[in-house]
N, CA, C and O atoms as a Maestro MAE file, in Angstrom:
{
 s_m_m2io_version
 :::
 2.0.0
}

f_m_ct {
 s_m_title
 :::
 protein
 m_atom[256] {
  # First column is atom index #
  i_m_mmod_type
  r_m_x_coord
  r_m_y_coord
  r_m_z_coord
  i_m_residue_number
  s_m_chain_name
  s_m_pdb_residue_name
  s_m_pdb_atom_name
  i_m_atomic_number
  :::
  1 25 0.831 -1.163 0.000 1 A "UNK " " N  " 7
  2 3 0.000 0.000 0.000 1 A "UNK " " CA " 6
  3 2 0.891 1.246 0.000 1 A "UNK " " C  " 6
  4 15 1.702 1.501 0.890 1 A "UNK " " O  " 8
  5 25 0.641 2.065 -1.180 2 A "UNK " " N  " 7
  6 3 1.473 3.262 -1.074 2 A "UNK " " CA " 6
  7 2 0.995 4.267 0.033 2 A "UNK " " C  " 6
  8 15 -0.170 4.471 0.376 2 A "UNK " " O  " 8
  9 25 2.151 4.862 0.527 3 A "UNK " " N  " 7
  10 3 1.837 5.576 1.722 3 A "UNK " " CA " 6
  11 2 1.593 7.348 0.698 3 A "UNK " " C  " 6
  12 15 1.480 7.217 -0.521 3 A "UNK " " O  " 8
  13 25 1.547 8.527 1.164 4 A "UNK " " N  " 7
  14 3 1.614 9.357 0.787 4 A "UNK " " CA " 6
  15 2 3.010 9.959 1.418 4 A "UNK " " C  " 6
  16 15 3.485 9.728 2.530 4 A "UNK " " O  " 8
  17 25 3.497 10.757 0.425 5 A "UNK " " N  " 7
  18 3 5.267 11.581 0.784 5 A "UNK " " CA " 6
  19 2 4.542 12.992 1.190 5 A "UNK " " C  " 6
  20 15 3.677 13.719 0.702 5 A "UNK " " O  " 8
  21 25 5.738 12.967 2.864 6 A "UNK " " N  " 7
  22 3 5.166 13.555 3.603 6 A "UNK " " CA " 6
  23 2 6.472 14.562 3.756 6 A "UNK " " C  " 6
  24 15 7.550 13.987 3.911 6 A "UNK " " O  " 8
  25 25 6.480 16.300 3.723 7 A "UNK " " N  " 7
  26 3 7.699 16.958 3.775 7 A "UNK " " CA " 6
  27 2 8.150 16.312 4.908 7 A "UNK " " C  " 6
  28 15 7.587 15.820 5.886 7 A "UNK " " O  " 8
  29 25 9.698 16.468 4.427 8 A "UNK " " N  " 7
  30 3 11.285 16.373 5.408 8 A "UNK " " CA " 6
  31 2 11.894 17.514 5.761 8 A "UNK " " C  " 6
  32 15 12.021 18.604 5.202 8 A "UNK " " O  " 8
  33 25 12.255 17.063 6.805 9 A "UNK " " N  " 7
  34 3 13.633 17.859 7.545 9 A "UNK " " CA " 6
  35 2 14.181 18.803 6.989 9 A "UNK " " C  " 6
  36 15 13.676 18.518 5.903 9 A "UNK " " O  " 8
  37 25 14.881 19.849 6.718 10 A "UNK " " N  " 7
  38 3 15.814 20.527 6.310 10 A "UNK " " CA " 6
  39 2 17.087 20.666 7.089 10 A "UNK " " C  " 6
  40 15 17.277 21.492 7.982 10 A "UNK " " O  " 8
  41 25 18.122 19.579 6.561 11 A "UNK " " N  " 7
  42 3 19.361 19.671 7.247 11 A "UNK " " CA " 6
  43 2 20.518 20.218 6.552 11 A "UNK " " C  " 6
  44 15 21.616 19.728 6.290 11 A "UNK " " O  " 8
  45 25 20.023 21.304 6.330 12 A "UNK " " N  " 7
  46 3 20.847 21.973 5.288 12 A "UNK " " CA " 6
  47 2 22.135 22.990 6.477 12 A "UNK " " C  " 6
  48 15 23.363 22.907 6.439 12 A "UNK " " O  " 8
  49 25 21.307 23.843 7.389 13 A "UNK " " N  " 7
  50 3 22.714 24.175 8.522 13 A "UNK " " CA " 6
  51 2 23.119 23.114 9.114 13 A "UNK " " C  " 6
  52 15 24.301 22.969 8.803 13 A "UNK " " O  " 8
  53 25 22.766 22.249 9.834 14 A "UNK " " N  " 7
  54 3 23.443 21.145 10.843 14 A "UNK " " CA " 6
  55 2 24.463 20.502 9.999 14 A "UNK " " C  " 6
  56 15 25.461 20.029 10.544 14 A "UNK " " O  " 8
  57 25 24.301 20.432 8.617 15 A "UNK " " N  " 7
  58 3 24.902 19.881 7.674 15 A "UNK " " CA " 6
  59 2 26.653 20.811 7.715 15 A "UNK " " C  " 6
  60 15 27.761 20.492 8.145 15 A "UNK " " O  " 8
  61 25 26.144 21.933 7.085 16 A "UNK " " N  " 7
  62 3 26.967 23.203 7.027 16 A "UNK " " CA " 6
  63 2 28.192 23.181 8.317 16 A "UNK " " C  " 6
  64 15 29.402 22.956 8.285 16 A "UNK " " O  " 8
  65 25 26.981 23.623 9.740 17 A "UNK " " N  " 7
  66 3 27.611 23.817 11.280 17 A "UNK " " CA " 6
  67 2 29.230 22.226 11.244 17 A "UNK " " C  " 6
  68 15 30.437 22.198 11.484 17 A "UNK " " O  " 8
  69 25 28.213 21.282 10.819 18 A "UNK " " N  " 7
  70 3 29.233 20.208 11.029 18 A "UNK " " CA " 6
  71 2 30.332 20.232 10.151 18 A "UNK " " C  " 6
  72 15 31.498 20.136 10.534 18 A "UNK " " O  " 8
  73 25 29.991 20.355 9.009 19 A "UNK " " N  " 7
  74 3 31.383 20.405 8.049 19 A "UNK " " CA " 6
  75 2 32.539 22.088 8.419 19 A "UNK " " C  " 6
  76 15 33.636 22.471 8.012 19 A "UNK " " O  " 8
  77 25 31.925 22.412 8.984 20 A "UNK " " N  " 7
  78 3 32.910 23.851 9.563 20 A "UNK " " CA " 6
  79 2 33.418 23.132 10.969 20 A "UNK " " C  " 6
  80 15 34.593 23.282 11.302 20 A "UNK " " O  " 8
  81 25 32.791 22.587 11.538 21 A "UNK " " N  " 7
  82 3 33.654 21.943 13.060 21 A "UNK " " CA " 6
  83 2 34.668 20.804 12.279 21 A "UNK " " C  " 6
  84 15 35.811 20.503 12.626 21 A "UNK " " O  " 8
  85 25 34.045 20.370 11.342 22 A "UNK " " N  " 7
  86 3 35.072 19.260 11.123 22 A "UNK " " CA " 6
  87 2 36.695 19.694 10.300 22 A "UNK " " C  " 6
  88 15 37.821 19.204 10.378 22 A "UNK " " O  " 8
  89 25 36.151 20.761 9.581 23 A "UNK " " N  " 7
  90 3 37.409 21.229 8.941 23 A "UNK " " CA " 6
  91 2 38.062 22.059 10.365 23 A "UNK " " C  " 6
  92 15 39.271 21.845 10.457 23 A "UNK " " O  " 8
  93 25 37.713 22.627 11.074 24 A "UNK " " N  " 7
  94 3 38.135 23.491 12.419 24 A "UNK " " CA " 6
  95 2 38.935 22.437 12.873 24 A "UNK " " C  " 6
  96 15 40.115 22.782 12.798 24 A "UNK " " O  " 8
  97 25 38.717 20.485 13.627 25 A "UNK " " N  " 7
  98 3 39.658 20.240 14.112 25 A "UNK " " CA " 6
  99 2 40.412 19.746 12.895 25 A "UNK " " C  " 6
  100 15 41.602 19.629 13.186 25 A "UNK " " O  " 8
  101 25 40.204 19.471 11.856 26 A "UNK " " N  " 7
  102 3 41.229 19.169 10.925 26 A "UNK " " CA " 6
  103 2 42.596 19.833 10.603 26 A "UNK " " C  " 6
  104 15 43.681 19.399 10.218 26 A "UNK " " O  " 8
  105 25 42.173 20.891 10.874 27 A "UNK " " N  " 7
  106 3 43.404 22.310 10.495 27 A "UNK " " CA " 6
  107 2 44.018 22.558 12.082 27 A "UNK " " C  " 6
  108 15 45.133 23.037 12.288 27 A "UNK " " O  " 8
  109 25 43.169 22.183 13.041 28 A "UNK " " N  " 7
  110 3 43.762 22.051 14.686 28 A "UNK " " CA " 6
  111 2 45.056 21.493 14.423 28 A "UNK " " C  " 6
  112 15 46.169 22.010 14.519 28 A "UNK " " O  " 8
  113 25 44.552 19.832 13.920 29 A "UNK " " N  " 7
  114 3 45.214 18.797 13.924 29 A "UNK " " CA " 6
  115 2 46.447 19.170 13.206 29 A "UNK " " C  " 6
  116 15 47.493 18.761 13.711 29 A "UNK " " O  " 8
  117 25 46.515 19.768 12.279 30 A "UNK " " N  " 7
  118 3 47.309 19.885 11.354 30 A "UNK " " CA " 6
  119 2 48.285 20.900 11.893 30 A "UNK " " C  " 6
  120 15 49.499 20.765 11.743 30 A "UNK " " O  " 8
  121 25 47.771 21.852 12.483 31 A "UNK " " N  " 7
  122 3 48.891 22.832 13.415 31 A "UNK " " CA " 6
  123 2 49.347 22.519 13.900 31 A "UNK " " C  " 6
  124 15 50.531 22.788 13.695 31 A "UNK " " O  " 8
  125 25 49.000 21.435 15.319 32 A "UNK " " N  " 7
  126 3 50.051 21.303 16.130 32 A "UNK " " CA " 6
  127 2 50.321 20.355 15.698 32 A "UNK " " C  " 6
  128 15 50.709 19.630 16.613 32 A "UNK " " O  " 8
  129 25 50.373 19.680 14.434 33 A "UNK " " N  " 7
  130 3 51.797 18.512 13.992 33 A "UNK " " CA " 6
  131 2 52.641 19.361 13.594 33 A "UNK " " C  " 6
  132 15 53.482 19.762 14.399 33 A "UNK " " O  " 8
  133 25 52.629 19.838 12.274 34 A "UNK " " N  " 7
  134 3 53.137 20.466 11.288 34 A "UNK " " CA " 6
  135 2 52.920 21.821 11.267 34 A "UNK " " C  " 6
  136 15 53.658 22.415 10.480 34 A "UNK " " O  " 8
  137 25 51.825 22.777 12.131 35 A "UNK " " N  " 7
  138 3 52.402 23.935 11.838 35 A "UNK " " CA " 6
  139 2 51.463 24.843 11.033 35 A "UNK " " C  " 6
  140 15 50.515 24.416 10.374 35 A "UNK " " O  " 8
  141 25 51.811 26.138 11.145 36 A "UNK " " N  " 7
  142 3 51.081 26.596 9.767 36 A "UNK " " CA " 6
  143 2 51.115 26.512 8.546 36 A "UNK " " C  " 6
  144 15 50.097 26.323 7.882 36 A "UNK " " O  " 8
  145 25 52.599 26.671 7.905 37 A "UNK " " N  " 7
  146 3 52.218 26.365 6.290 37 A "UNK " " CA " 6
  147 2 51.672 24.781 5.725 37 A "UNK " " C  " 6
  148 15 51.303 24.420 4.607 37 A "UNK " " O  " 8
  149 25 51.801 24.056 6.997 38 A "UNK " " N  " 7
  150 3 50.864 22.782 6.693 38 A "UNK " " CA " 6
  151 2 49.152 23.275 6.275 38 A "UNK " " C  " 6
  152 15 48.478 23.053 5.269 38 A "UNK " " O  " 8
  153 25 48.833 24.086 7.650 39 A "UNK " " N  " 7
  154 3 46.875 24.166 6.959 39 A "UNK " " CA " 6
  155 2 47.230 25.264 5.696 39 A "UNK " " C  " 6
  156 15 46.213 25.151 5.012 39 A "UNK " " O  " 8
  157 25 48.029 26.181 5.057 40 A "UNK " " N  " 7
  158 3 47.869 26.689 4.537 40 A "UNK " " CA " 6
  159 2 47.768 26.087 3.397 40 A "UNK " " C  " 6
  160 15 46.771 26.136 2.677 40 A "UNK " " O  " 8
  161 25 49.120 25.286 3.086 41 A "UNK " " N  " 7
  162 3 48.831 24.156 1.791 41 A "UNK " " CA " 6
  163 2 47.422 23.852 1.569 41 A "UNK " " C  " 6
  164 15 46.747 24.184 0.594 41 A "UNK " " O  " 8
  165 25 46.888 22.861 3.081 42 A "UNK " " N  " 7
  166 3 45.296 22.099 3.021 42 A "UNK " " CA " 6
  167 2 44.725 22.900 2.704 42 A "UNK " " C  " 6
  168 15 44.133 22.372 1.762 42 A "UNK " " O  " 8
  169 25 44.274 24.202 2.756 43 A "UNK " " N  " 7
  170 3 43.693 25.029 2.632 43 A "UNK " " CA " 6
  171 2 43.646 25.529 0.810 43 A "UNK " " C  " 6
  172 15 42.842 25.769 -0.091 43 A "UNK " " O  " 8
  173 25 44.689 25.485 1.008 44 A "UNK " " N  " 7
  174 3 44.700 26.099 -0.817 44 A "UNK " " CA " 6
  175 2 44.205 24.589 -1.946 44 A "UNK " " C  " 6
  176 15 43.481 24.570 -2.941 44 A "UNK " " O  " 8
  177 25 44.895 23.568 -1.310 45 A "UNK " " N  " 7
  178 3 44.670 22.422 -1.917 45 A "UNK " " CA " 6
  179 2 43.013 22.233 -1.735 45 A "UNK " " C  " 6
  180 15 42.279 22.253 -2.723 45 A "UNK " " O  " 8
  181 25 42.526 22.058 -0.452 46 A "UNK " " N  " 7
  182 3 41.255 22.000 -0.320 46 A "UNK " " CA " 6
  183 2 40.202 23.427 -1.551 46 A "UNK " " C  " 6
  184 15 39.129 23.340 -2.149 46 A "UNK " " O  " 8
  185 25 40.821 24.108 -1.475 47 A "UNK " " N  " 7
  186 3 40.166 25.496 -2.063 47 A "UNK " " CA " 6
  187 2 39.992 24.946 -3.725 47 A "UNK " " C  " 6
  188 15 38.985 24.824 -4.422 47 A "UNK " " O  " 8
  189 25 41.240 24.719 -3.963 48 A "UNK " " N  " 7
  190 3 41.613 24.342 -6.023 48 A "UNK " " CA " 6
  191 2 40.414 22.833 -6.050 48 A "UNK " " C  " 6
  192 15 39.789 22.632 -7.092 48 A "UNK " " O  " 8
  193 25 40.271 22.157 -5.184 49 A "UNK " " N  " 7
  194 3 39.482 20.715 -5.618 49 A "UNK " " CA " 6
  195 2 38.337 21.090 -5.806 49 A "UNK " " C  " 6
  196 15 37.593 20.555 -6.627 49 A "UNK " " O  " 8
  197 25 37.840 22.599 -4.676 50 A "UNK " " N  " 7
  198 3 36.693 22.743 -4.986 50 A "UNK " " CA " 6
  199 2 36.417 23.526 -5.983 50 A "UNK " " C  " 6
  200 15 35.272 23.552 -6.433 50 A "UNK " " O  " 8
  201 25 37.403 24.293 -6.496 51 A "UNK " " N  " 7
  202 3 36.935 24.867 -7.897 51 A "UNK " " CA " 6
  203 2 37.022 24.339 -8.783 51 A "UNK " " C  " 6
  204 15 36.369 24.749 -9.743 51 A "UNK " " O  " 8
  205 25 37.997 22.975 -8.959 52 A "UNK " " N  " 7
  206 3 37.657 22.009 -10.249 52 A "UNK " " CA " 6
  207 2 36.431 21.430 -10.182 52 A "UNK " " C  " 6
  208 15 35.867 21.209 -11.254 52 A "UNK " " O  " 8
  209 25 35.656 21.005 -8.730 53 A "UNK " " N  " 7
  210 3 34.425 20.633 -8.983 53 A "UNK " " CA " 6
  211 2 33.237 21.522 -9.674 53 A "UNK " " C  " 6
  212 15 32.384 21.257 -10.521 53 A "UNK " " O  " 8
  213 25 33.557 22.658 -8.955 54 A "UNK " " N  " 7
  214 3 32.539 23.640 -9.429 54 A "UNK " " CA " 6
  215 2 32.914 23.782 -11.075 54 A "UNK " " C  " 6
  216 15 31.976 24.048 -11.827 54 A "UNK " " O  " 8
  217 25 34.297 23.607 -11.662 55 A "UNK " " N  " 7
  218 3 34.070 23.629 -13.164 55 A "UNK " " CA " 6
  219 2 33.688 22.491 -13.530 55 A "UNK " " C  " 6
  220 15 33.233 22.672 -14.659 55 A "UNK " " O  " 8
  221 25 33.590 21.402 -13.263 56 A "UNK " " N  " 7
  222 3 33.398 20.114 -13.846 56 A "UNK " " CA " 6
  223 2 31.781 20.309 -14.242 56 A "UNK " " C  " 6
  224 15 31.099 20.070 -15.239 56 A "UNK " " O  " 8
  225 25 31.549 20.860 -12.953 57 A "UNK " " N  " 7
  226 3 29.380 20.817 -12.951 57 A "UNK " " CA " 6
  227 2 29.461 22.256 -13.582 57 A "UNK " " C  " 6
  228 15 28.316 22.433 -13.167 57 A "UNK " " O  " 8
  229 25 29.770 23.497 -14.228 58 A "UNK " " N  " 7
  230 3 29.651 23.822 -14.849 58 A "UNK " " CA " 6
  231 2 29.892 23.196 -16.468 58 A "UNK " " C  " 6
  232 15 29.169 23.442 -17.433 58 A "UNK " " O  " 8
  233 25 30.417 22.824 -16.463 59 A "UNK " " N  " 7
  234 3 31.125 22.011 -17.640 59 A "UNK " " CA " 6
  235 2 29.386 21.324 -18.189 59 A "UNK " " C  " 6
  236 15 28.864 21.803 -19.196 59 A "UNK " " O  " 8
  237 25 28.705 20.252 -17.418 60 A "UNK " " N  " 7
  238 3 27.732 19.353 -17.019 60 A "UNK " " CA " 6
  239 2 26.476 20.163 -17.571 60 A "UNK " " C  " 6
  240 15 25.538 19.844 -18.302 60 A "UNK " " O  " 8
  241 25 26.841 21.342 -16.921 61 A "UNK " " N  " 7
  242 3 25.267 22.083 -17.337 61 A "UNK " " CA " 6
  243 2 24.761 21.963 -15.915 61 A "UNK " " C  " 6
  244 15 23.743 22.605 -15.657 61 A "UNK " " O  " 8
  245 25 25.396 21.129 -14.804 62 A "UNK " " N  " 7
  246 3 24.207 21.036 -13.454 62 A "UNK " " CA " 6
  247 2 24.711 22.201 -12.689 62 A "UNK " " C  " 6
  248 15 24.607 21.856 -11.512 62 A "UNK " " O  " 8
  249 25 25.262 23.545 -12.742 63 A "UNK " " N  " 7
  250 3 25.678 24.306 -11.979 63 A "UNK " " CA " 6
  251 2 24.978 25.598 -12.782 63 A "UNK " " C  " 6
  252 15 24.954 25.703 -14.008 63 A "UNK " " O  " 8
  253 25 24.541 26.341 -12.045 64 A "UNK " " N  " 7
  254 3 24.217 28.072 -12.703 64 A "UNK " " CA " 6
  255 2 25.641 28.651 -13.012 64 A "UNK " " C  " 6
  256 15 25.759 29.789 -13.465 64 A "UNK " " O  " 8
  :::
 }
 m_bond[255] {
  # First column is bond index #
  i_m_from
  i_m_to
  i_m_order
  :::
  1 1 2 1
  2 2 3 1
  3 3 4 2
  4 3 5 1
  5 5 6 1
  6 6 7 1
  7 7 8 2
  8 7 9 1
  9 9 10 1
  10 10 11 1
  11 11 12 2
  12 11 13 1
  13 13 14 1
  14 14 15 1
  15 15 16 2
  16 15 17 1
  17 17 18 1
  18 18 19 1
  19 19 20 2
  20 19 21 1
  21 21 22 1
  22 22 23 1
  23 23 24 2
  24 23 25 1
  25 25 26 1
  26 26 27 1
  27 27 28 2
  28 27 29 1
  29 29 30 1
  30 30 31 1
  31 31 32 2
  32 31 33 1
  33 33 34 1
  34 34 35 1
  35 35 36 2
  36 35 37 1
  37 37 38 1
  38 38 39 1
  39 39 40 2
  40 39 41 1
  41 41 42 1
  42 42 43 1
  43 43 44 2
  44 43 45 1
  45 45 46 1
  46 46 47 1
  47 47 48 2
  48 47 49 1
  49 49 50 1
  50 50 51 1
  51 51 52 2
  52 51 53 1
  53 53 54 1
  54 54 55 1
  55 55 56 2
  56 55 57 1
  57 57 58 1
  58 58 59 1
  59 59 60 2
  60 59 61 1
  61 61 62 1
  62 62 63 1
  63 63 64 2
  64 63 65 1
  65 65 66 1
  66 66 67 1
  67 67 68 2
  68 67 69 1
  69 69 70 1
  70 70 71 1
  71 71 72 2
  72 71 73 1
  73 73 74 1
  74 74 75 1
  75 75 76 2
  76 75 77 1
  77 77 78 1
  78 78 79 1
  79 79 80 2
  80 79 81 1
  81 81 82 1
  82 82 83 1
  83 83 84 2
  84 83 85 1
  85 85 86 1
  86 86 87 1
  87 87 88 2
  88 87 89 1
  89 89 90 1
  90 90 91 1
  91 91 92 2
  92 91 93 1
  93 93 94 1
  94 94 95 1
  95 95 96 2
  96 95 97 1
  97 97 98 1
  98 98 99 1
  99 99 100 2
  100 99 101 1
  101 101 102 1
  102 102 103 1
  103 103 104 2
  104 103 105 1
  105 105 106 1
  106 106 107 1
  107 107 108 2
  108 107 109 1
  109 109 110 1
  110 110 111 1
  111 111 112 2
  112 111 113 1
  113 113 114 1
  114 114 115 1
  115 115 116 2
  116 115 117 1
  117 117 118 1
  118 118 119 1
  119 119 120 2
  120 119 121 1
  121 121 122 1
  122 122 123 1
  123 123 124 2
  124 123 125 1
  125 125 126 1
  126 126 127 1
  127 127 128 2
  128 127 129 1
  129 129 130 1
  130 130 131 1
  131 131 132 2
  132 131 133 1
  133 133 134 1
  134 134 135 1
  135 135 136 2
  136 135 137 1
  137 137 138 1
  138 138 139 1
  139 139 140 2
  140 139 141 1
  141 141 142 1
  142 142 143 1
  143 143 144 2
  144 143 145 1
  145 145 146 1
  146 146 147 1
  147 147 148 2
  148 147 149 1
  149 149 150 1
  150 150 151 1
  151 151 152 2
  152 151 153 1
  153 153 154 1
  154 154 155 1
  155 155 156 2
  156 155 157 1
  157 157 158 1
  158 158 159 1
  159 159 160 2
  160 159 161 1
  161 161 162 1
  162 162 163 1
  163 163 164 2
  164 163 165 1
  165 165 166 1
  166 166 167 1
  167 167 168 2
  168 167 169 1
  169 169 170 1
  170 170 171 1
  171 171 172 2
  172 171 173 1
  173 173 174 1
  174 174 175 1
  175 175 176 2
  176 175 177 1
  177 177 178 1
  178 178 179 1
  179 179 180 2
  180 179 181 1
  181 181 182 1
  182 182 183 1
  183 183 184 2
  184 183 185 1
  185 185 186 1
  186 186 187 1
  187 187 188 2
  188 187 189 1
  189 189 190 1
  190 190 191 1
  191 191 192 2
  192 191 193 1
  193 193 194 1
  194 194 195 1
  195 195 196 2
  196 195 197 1
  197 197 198 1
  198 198 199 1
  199 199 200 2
  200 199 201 1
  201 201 202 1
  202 202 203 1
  203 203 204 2
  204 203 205 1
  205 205 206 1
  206 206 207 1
  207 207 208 2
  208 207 209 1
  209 209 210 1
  210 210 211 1
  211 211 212 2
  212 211 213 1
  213 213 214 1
  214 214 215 1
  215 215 216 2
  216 215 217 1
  217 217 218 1
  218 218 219 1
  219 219 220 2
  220 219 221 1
  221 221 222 1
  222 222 223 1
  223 223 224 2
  224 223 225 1
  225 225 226 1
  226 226 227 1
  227 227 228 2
  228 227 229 1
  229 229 230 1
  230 230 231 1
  231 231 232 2
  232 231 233 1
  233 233 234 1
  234 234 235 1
  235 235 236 2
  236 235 237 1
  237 237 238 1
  238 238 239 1
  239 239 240 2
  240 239 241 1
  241 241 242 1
  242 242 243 1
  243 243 244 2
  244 243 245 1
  245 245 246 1
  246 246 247 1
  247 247 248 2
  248 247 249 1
  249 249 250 1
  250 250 251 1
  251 251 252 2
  252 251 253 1
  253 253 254 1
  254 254 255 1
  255 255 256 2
  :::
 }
}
């Protein structure tokens, strides 16, 4: 028996909040091993992956 689809959640900040705590201890982590120009690298490296993604899905047509 089909049920009827009933609106969901919007976990669109909790989503957000978490991926900012998680990069926060990531770059922690990364200081007190290695330091700063360690998160700075992650940082730039992390930065360039996300703009090849964003060209790829432009590329796709699925990005404005």
């Amino acid at each position: 028996m089909a049920r009827p689809i009933n609106r969901v959640e919007n976990y669109t900040t909790p989503a957000l909040v978490m991926g900012f705590v998680n990069l926060l201890w990531f770059f922690g982590v990364l200081l007190a091993i290695w330091g700063l120009p360690a998160v700075l690298v992650a940082g730039w490296v992390l930065n360039y992956a996300i703009t090849l993604f964003e060209r790829h899905l432009r590329a796709q047509g699925k990005y404005p």
